[in-house]
VEXTORVO-130331 format. One record per residue (C-alpha): x, y negated, z negated; chain; residue number from 0. Coordinates in Angstrom, 1 decimal, padded with zeros to 4 digits. Example, Ala and Ser with C-alpha at 12.3 -4.5 7.8 and 13.67 -1.06 7.14 Angstrom:
2
ATOM       X       Y       Z  c    k
ATOM   012.3   004.5  -007.8  A    0
ATOM   013.7   001.1  -007.1  A    1
//
This chain:
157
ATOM       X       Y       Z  c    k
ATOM   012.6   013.5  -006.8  A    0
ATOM   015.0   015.0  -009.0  A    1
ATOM   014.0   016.7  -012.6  A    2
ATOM   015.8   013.9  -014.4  A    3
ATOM   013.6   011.1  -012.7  A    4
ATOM   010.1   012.7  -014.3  A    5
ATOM   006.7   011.9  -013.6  A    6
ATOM   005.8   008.3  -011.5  A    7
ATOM   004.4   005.2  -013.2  A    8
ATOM   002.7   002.6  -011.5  A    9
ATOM   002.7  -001.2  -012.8  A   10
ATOM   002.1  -004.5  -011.6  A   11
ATOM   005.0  -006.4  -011.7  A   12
ATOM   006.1  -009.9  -010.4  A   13
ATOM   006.4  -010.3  -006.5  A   14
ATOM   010.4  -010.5  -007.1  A   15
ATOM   010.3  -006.6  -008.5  A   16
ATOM   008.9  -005.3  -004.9  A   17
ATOM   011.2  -007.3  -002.8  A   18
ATOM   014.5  -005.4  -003.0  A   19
ATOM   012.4  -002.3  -001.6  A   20
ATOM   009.8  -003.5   001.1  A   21
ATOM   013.0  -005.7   002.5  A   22
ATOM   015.6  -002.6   003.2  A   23
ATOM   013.0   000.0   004.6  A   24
ATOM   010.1  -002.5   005.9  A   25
ATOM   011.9  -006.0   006.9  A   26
ATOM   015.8  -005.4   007.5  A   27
ATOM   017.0  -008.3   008.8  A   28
ATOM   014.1  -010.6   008.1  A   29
ATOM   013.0  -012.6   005.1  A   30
ATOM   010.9  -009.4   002.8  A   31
ATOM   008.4  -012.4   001.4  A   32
ATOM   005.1  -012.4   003.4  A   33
ATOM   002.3  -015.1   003.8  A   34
ATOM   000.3  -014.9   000.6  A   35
ATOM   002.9  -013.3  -002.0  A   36
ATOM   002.2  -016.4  -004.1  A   37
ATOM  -001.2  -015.9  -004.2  A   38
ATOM  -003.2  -015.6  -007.6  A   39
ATOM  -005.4  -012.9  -006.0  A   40
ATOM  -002.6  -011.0  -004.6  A   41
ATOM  -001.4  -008.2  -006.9  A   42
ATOM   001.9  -006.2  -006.5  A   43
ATOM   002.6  -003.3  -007.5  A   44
ATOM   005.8  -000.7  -008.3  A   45
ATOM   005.8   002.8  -009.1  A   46
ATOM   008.6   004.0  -011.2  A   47
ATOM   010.2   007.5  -011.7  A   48
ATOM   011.2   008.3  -015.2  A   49
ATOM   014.2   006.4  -015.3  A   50
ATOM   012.3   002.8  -014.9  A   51
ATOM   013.8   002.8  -011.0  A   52
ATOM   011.4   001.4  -008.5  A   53
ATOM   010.8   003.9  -006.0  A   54
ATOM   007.4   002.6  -004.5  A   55
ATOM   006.2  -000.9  -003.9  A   56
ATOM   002.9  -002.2  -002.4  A   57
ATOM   000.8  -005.0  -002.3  A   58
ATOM  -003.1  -005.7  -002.1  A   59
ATOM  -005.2  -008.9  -001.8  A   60
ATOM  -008.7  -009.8  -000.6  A   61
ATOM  -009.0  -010.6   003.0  A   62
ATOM  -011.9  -010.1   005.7  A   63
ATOM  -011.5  -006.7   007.3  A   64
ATOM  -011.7  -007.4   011.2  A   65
ATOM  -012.9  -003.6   011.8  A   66
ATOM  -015.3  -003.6   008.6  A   67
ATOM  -016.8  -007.6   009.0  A   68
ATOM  -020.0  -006.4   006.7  A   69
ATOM  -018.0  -005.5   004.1  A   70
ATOM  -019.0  -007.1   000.7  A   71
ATOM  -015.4  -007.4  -000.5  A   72
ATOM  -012.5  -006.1   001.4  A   73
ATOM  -009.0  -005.8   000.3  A   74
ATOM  -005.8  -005.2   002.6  A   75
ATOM  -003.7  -003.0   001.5  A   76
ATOM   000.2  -004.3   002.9  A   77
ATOM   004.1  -004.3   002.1  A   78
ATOM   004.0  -000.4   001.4  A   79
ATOM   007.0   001.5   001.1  A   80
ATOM   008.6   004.4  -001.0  A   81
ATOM   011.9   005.5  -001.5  A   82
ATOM   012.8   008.0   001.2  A   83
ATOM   014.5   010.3  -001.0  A   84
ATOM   011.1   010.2  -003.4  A   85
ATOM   009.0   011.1  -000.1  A   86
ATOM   006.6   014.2  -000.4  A   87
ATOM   007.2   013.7  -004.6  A   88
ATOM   003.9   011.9  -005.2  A   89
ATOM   004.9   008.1  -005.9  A   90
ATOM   003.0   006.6  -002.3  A   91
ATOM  -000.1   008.4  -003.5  A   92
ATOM   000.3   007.2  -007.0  A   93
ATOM   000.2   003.7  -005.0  A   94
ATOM  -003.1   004.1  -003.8  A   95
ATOM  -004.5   005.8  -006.4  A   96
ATOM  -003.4   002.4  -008.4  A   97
ATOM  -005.2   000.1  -005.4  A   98
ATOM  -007.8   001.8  -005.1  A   99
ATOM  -008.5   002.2  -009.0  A  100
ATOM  -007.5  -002.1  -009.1  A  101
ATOM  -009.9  -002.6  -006.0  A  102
ATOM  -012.9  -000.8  -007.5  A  103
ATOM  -012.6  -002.6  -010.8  A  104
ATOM  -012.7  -005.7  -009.4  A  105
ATOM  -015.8  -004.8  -007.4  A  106
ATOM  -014.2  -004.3  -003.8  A  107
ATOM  -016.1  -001.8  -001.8  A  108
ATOM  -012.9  -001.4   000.9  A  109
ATOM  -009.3  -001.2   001.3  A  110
ATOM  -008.3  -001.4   004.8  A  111
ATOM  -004.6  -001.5   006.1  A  112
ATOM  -002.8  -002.1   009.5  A  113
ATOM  -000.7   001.1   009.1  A  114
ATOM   002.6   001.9   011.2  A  115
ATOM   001.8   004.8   013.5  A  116
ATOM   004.2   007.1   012.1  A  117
ATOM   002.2   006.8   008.3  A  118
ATOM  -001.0   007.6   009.6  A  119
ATOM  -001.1   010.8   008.2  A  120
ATOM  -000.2   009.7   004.9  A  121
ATOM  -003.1   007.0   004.8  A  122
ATOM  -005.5   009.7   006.2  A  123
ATOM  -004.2   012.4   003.3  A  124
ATOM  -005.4   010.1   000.5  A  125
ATOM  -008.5   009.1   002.2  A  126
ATOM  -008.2   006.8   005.2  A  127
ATOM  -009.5   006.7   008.2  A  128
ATOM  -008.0   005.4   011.5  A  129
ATOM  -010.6   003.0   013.2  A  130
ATOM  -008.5   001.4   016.3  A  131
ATOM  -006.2   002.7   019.0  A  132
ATOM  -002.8   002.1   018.8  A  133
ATOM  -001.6  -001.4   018.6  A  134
ATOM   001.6  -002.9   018.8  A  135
ATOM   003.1  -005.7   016.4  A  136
ATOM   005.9  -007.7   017.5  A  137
ATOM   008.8  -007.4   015.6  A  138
ATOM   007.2  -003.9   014.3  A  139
ATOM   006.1  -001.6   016.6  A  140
ATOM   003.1   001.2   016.9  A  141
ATOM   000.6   000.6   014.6  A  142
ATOM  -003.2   001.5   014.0  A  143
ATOM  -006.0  -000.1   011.9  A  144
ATOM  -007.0   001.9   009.3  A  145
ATOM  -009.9   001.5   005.9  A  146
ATOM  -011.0   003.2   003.2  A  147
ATOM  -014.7   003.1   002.0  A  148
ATOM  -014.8   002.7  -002.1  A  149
ATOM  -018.8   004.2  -002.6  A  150
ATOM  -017.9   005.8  -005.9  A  151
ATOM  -015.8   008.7  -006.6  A  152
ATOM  -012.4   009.6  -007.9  A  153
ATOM  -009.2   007.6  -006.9  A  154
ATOM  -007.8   010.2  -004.4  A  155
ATOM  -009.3   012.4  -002.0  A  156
//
């Protein structure tokens, strides 16, 4: 990120604010909506450099964890993408700071995600743990199923 863009803000915003983003780098091609967008209890988020440009997007909602199924109150973490020329500057892991810091207040106790393969080690860098072997998705490719337990602590590992 370049000095003029300044720190990274994250803010929930309306659905239509993450779209532009999670379409070109996560959906080309395909409608960037996904099942449950709409929902009440879905929240959306952006971060922002310092001149108001979204460079990060990401979504969370609660669903049912299918590795974690005694989890009081999962949420899925989904729709996550950053900027490639912001990558390494700090705005995916001001992303999960923000879930994690919205799941917690709400009372969640996980966030789990079905991460591409080739993010892995960004999901395991701020706290993540890969539970399955690599699966594909149609349409997607290489992925693997990863969650992070929220016992207490700060935001970020």
């Amino acid at each position: 990120m370049d000095a003029d863009a300044g720190q990274v803000t994250v803010e929930e915003v309306p659905v239509e604010v993450t779209l532009p983003l999670r379409g070109a780098l996560l959906r080309p091609g395909r409608a960037p909506g996904m099942e449950r967008d709409d929902d009440p209890a879905t929240v959306h988020l952006a971060a922002r450099d310092g001149r108001g440009t979204v460079v990060g997007v990401v979504r969370v909602h609660p669903q049912t964890c299918p590795w974690r199924p005694d989890a009081r109150a999962p949420w899925q973490l989904r729709g996550m993408a950053t900027d490639p020329s912001v990558r390494g500057a700090g705005a995916g892991r001001a992303l999960v700071d923000a879930v994690v810091a919205r799941v917690r207040a709400a009372g969640g106790d996980l966030v789990w995600c079905e991460a591409r393969t080739p993010a892995a080690g960004f999901y395991q860098r701020t706290g993540f743990t890969v539970v399955t072997e690599p699966y594909d998705k149609p349409v997607i490719g290489p992925h693997v199923g990863m969650v992070r337990e929220l016992t207490g602590g700060s935001p970020s590992r």
